[in-house]
C-alpha atoms as one frame of an Amber mdcrd trajectory, in Angstrom:
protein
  -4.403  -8.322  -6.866  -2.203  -5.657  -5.116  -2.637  -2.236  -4.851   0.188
   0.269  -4.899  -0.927   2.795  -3.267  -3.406   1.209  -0.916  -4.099   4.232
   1.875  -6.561   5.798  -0.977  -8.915   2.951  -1.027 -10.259   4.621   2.537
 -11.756   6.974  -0.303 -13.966   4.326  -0.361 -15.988   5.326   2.453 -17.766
   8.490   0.945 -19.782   5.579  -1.003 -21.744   5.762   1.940 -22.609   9.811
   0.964 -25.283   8.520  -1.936 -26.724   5.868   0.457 -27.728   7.962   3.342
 -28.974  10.656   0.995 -31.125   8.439  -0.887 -32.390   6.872   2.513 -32.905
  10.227   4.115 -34.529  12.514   1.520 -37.834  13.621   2.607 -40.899  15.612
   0.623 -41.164  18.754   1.937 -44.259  20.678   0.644 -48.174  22.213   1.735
 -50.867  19.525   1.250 -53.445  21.374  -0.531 -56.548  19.980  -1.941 -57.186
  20.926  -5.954 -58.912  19.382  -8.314 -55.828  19.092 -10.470 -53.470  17.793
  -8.100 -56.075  14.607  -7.618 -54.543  14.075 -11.160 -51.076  14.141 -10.474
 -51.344  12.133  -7.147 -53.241   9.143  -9.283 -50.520   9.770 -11.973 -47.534
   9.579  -9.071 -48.917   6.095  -7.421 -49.397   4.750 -11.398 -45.624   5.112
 -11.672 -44.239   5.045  -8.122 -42.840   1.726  -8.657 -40.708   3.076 -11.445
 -39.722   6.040  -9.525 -38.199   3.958  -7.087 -36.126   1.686  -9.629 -34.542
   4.328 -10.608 -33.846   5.981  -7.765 -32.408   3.213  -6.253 -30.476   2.359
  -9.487 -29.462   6.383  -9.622 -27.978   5.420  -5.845 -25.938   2.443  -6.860
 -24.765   4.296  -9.957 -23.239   6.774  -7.498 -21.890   4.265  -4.837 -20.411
   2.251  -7.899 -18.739   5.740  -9.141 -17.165   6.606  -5.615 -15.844   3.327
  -5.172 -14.273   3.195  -8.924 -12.470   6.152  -8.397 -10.978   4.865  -4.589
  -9.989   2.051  -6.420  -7.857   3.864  -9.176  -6.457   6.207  -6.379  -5.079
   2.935  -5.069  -3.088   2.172  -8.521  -3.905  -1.507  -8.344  -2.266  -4.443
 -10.317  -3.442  -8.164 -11.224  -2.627 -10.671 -12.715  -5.400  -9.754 -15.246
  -4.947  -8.034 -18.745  -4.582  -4.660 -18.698  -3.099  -1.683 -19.966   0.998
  -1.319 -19.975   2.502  -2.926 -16.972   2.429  -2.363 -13.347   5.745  -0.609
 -11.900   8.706  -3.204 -12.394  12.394  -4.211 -10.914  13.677  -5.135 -13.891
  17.479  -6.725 -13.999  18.770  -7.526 -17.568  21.890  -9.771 -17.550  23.798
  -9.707 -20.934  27.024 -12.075 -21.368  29.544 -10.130 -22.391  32.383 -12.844
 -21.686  35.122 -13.322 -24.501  33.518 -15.495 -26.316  30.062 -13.893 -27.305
  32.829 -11.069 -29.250  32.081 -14.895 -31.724  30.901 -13.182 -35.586  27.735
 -14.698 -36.640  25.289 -13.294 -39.458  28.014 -11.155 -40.114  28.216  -9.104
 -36.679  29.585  -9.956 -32.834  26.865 -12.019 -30.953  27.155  -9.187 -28.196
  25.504  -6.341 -30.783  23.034  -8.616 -30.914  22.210  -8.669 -27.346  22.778
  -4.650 -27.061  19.957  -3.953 -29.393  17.838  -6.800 -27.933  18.550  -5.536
 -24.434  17.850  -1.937 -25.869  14.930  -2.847 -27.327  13.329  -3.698 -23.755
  14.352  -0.677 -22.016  12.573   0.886 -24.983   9.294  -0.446 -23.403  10.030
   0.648 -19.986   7.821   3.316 -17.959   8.970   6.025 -15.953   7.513   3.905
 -12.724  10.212   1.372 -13.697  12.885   0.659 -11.519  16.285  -0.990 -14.038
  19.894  -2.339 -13.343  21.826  -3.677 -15.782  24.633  -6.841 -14.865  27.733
  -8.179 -16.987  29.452 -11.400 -16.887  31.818  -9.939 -14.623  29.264  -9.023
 -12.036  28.743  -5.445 -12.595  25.604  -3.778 -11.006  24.720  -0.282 -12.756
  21.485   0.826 -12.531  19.400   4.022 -13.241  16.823   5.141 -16.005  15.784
   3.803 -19.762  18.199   6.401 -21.175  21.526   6.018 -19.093  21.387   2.136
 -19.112  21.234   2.703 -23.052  24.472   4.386 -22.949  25.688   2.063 -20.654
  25.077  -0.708 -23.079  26.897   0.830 -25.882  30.107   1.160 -23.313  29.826
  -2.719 -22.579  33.077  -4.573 -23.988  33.497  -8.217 -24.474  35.856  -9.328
 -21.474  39.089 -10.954 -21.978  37.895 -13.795 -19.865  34.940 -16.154 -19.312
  33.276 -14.102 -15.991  30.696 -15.338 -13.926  27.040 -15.680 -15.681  25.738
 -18.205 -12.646  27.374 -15.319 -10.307  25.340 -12.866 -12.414  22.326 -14.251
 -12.678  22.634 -14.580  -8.716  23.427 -10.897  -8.143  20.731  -9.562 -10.425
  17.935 -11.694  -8.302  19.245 -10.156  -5.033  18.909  -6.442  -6.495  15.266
  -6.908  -7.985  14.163  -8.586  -4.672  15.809  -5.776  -2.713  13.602  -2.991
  -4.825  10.927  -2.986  -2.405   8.502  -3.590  -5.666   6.370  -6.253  -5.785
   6.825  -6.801  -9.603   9.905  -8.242 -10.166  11.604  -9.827 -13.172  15.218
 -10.727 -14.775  15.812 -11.213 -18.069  19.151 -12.922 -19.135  21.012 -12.971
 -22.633  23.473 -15.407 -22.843  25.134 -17.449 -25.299  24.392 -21.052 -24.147
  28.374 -21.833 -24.074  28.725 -25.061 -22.300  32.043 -24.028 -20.051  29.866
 -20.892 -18.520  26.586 -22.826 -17.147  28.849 -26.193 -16.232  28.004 -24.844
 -12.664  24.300 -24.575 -12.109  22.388 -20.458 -11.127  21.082 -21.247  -7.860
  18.315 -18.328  -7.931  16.178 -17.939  -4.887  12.694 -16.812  -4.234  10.290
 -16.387  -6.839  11.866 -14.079  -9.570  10.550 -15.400 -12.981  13.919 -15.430
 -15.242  13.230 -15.223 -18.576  16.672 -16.386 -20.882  17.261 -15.934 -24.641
  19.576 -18.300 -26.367  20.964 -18.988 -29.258  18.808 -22.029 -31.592  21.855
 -22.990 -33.596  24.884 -24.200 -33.133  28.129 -22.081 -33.037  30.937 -21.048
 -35.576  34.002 -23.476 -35.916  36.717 -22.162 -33.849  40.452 -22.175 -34.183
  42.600 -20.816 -30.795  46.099 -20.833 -29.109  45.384 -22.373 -25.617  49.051
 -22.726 -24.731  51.667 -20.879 -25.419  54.633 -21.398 -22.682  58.708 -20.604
 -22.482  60.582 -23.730 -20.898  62.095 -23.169 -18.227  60.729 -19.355 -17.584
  64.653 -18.329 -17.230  67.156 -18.756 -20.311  70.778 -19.050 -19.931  70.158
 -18.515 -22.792  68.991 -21.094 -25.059  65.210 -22.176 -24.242  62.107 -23.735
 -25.739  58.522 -21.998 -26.322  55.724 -25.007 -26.438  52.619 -24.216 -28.092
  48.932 -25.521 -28.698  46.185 -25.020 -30.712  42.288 -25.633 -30.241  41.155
 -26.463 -33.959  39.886 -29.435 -36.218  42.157 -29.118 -38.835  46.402 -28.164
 -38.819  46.583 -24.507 -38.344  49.172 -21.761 -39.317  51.017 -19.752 -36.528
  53.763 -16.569 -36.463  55.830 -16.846 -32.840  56.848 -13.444 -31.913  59.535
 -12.351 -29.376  59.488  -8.774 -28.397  59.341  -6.760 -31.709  60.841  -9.625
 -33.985  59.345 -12.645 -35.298  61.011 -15.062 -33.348  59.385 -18.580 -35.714
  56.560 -19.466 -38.497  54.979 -22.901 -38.892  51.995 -25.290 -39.034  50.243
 -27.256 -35.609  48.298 -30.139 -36.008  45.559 -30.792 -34.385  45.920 -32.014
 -30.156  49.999 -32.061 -30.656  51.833 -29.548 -29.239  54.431 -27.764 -31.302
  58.056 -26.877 -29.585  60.177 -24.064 -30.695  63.945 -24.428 -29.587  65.707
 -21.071 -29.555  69.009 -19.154 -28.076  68.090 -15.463 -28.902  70.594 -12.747
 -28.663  68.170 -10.504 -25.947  68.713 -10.482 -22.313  66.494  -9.731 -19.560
  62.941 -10.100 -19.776  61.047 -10.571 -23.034  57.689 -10.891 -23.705  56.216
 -13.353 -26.452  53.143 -13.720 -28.276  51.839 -16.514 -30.386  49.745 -15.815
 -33.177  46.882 -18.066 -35.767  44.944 -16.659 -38.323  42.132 -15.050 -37.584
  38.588 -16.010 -37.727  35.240 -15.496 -36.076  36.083 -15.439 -32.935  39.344
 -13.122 -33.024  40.297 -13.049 -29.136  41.442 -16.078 -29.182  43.461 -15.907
 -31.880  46.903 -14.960 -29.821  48.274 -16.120 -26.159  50.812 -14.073 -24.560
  53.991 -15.855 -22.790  56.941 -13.827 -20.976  61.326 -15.316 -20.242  64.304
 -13.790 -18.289  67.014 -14.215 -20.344  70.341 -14.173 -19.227  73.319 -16.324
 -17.771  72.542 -18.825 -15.591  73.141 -18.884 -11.342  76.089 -20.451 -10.326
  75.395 -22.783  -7.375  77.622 -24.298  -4.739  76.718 -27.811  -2.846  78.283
 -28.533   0.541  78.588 -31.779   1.496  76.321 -31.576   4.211  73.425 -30.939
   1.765  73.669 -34.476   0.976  73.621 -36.643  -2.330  70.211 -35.316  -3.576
  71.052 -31.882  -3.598  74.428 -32.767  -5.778  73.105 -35.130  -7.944  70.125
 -32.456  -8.888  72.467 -30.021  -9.601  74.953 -31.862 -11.652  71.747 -32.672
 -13.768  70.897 -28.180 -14.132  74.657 -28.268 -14.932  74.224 -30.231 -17.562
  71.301 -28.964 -19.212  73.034 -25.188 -18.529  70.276 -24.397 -16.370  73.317
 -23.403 -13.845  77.100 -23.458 -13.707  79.503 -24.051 -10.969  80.497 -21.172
  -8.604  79.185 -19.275  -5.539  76.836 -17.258  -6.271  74.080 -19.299  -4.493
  74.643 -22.004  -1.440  73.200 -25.095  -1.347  74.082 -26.312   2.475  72.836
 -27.393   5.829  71.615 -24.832   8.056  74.920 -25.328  10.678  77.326 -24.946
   7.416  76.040 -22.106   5.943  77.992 -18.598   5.636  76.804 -16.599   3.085
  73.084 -15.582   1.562  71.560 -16.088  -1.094  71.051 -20.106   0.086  69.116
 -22.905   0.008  68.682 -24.317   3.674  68.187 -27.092   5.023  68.206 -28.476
   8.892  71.185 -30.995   9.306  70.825 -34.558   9.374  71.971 -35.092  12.791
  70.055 -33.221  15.392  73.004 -32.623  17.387  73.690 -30.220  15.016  70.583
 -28.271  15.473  71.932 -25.847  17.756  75.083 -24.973  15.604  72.564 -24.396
  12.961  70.054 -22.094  14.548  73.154 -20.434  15.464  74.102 -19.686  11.662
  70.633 -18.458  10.660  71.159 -15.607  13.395  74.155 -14.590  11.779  72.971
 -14.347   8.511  69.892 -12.652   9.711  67.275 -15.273   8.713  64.282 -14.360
  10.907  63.506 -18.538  11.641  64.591 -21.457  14.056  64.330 -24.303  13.792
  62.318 -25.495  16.640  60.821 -28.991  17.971  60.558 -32.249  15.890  57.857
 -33.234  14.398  57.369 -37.090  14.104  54.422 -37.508  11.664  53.101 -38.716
   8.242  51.619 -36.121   6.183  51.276 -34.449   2.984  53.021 -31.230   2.215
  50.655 -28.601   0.531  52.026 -26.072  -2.158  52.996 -25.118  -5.917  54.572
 -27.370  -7.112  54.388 -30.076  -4.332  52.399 -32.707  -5.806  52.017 -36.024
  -3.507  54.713 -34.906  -1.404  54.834 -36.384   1.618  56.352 -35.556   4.730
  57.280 -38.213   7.970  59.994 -35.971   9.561  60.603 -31.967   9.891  61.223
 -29.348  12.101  58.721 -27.132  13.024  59.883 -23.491  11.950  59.198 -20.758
  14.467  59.938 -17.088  13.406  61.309 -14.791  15.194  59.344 -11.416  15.184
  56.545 -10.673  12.401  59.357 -11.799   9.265  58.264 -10.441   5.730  58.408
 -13.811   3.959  56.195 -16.063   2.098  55.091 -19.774   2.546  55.733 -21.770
  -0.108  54.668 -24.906   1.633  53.143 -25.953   4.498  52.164 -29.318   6.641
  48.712 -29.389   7.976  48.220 -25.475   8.962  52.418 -25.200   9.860  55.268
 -23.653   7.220  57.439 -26.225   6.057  59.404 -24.259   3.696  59.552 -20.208
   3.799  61.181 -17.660   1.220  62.955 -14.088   2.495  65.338 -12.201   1.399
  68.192 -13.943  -0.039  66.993 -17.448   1.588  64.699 -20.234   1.341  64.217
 -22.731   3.907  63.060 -25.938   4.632  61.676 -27.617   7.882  63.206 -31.158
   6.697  66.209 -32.535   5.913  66.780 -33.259   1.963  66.719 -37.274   2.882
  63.658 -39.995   1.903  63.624 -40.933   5.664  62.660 -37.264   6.283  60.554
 -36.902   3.144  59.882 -37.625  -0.425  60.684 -34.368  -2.208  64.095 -35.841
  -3.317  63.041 -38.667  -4.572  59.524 -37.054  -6.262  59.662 -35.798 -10.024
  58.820 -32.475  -8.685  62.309 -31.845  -7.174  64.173 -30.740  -9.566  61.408
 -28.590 -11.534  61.260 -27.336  -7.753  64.772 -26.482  -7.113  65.456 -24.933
 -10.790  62.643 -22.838  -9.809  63.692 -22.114  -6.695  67.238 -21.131  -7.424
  66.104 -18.902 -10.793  63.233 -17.670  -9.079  63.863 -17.078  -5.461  67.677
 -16.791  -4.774  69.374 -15.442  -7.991  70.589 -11.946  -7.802  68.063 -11.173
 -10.806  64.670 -13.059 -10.311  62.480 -14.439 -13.065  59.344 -15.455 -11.317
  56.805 -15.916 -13.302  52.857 -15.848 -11.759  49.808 -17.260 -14.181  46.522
 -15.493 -14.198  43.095 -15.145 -16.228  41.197 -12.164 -16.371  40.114 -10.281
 -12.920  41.463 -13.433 -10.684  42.839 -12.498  -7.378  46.207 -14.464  -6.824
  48.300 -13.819  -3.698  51.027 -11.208  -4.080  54.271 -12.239  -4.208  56.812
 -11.215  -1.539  58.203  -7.411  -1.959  56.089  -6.669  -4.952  55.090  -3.451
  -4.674  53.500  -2.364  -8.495  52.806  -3.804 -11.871  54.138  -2.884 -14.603
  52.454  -3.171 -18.009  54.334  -3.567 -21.170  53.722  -0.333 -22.606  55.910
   0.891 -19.124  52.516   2.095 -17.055  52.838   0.968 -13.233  49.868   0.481
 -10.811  50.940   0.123  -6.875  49.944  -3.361  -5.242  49.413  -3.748  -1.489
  47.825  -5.947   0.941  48.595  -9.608   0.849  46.663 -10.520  -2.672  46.063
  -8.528  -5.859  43.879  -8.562  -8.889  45.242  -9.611 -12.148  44.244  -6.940
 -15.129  40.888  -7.271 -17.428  43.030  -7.013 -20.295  44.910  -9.976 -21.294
  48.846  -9.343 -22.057  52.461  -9.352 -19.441  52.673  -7.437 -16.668  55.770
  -7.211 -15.004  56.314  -8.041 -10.883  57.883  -4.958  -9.763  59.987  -4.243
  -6.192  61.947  -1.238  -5.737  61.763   0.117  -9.090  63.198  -3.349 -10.776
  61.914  -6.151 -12.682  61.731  -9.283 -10.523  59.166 -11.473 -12.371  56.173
 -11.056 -14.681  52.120 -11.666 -14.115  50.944 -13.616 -17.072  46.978 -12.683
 -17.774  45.282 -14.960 -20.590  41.738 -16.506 -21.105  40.513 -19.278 -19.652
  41.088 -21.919 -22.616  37.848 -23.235 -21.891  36.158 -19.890 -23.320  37.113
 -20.807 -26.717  34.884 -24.089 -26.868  32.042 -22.524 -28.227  29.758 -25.770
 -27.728  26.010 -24.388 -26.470  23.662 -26.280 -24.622  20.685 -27.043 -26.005
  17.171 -24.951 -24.592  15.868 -27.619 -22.367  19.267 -27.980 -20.890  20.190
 -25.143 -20.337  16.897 -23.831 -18.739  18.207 -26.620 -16.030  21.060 -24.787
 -15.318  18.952 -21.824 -13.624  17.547 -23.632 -11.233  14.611 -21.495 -10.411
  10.951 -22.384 -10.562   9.927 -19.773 -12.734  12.947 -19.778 -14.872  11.755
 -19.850 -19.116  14.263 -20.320 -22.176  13.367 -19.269 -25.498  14.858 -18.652
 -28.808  13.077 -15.851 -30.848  14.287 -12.240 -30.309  10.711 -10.851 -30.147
   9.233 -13.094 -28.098  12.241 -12.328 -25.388  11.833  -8.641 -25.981   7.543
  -9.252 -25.533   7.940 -11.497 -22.416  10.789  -9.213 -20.807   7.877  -7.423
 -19.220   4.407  -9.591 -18.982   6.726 -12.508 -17.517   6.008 -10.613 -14.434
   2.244 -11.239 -15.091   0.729  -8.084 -13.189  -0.344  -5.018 -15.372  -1.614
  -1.344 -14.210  -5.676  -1.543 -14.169  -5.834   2.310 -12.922  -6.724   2.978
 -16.949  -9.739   0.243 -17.454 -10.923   1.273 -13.593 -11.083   5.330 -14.732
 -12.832   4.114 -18.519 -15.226   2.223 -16.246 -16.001   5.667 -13.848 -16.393
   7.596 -16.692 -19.229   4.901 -18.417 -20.657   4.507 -14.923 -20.876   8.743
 -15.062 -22.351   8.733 -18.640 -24.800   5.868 -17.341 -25.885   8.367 -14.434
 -26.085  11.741 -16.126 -28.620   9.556 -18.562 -30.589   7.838 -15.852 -31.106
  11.409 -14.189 -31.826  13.728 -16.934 -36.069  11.929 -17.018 -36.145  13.202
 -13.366 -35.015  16.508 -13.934 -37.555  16.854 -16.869 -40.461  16.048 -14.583
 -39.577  17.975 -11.440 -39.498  20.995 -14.057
């Protein structure tokens, strides 16, 4: 038992008022001797005895009735039955990720939980302290009444969220209340791809979790939809996938137009060759028929078109470089000119270029020299003699026995690309990229790796053409690092947010944003769902009550009995009502066991 307000149960201490009364009272009177008082004396010994029963039952009565009421003063709580509950911290955590927006009995599984979770605050007291938490981790809390409206403004995400991070989150604000009650509730979908990582809850917050008993809708969704390469010059493919047990319908759209129509099978993945006749960037969507789970239904995909970079090779860039580009050449990925430099650092000239340090380290110095002129804030410093593994997008397995270290000169506004242990091996400025090895297999295995020459295409589209088409992939809410000079996103619609500091968020809302510097178009943030949140598989109960790993974590299935346990899971109700019932039937007992008395002494 606890007592909430336990300072009144000194109160307590006037029981001692009907004690010292009882053992103090005295008969005052004049002794006088008359023949009739001879009969009440004899009368008063024949029932002494009962006189004193109930004078000493009178005195408990009263000591009972003080303590009773110190007792209710001091608002207890047990775990006992009793009337409503004792003051509660109450968390409810309702999934609102993308794919409880699912249709089932003919209305989103997320109205369900809104007038499930209503239904609880419905119950709640004014003593009753409330928050409600999203998949996404919000934390709003306040009374009955104003988490009510806040669960009519709750929105399915475009993504999957965080339910384990949730569930986390709403235990640390209920044990934070201060309140000894203390429960969360949880309404969740079961979906396998949300619990795969376990609720870690500590303490001992009883979780009570509703869940879904049957099994999910069949599903149909677009979980790839992708231009190859990013940059058209100006032909291009668009590769597509579909999530779905049987061969599904789609419309491809580019821009405004629709772009191609056709059928997917199931697990293949359906190209889409095209040259179209717009330039610069485009954005795409790919569409299936809808069905009960519409939001994933469409994937959004973004090109540059345009002509493609013409790219010079020096002869000190060695046979790798030239044999890489012939290969672009040939697939019109770039055409011969000198618009962008593939050399070694000691022949270069002009920016934009692809650098590299010369084979022969005599050379070193001429080179360093050269990257002064041009402006490039690096040097090429000591050598570095050591196996490793190069780090970065796109650098998968590459491995590095020979490089330069690369020292900067001044705080340069560049970005790493790759590194080697906790060194850059290859930066990006202005009008440059450069790399701390030479473009040999003795130095390193980039050349000969089948990332090279998705890497350099990249690289030369991306990084070094006078128009950029750098694409950046994102879900929902996921904080990627922000690209080099990007100062403000740019939505399709034409609204632009400002970016700073060295990461950003992507949007909630699915869809292209474009990468903006200076007031132009240099690449394009692509925000879609997790594919994952469009397997709808659940986990069964006893499964996925191990996925909160709590000791007093419960799973059921009924609405009612969630919306009945939401509150007596904490197991401690008010007993200031059955304490002030039991003073006023310990009063009634009194006023009856005093009223004979009164009659007498009359």
């Amino acid at each position: 038992m606890t007592f909430l307000a336990p300072w009144f149960l000194a109160l307590g201490a006037a029981a001692v008022v009907p004690l010292l009364i009882h053992l103090l009272r005295r008969r005052i009177g004049l002794q006088l001797e008359f023949p009739a008082v001879r009969y009440l004396a004899r009368a008063e010994r024949e029932h002494s005895r009962t006189l004193r029963m109930r004078n000493l039952l009178l005195m408990l009565l009263r000591i009972v009735a003080v303590l009773l009421l110190a007792a209710a003063a001091a608002r207890p709580a047990a775990r006992l039955a009793g009337a409503g509950h004792a003051p509660t911290a109450l968390a409810i955590v309702v999934d609102n990720s993308m794919s409880t927006s699912v249709v089932e009995d003919g209305a989103p599984l997320l109205a369900r939980f809104r007038a499930m979770a209503g239904d609880v605050l419905a119950s709640a007291s004014a003593d009753d302290r409330m928050w409600l938490v999203t998949a996404d981790g919000s934390v709003r809390g306040g009374t009955a009444a104003s988490l009510r409206d806040e669960l009519d403004r709750t929105r399915p995400l475009s993504g999957a969220g965080s339910m384990p991070d949730a569930v986390a989150r709403a235990v640390a604000t209920v044990t934070a209340s201060g309140l000894e009650a203390r429960q969360v509730v949880v309404l969740t979908d079961a979906q396998r791809t949300t619990w795969v990582r376990p609720a870690r809850v500590r303490g001992e917050v009883p979780v009570l979790v509703w869940a879904p008993s049957r099994p999910p809708p069949a599903n149909r969704a677009v979980i790839l939809a992708e231009a190859r390469p990013v940059r058209w010059t100006p032909r291009g493919v668009v590769a597509a996938r579909t999530l779905s047990a049987d061969s599904t319908t789609y419309r491809m759209a580019l821009g405004d137009r629709t772009l191609a129509r056709g059928t997917i099978a199931p697990g293949e993945e359906a190209v889409v060759r095209a040259a179209p006749a717009e330039r610069g960037w485009i954005t795409g969507t790919l569409e299936i028929e809808p069905d009960e789970l519409v939001a994933d239904n469409s994937r959004h995909f973004a090109l540059w078109i345009g002509p493609a970079p013409s790219v010079g090779v020096t002869p000190g860039a060695g046979l790798f470089a030239r044999d890489a580009v012939d290969v672009l050449r040939v697939t019109e990925r770039v055409v011969d000119g000198s618009g962008i430099q593939l050399p070694s650092a000691d022949e270069a000239a002009t920016l934009p270029a692809l650098l590299f340090p010369p084979a022969d380290a005599v050379r070193l110095g001429a080179a360093n020299r050269a990257l002064e002129r041009l402006g490039v804030p690096w040097r090429f410093g000591p050598r570095r003699r050591e196996a490793s593994i190069a780090r970065g997008e796109q650098m998968h397995s590459v491995a590095v026995t020979s490089r330069y270290q690369l020292t900067p000169r001044g705080v340069p506004d560049a970005e790493t690309l790759a590194v080697v242990g906790r060194e850059p091996w290859i930066v990006a400025g202005a009008g440059y990229v450069l790399a701390g090895s030479p473009l040999s297999p003795t130095a390193t295995s980039l050349p000969v790796s089948a990332a090279f020459l998705p890497w350099l295409a990249d690289v030369l589209a991306s990084r070094l053409n006078s128009e950029p088409s750098a694409v950046r992939y994102a879900t929902p809410g996921q904080r990627i690092a922000r690209p080099g000079g990007v100062d403000a996103l740019e939505s399709a619609a034409g609204a632009r947010f400002a970016v700073s500091g060295s990461s950003l968020e992507a949007p909630a809302a699915s869809g292209v944003y474009f990468l903006v510097r200076d007031a132009h178009r240099v690449g394009a943030l692509i925000v879609n769902a997790e594919a994952e949140e469009s397997r709808l598989d659940r986990w069964p109960a006893a499964d996925l009550g191990a996925r909160v790993v709590s000791s007093g974590a419960r799973v059921v299935s009924d609405s009612d009995e969630w919306v009945r346990q939401s509150f007596s899971g904490v197991a401690r109700r008010s007993l200031v009502v059955p304490l002030l019932v039991a003073l006023l039937l310990v009063l009634a007992v009194e006023t009856f066991a005093a009223a004979p008395r009164a009659r007498v002494e009359q």
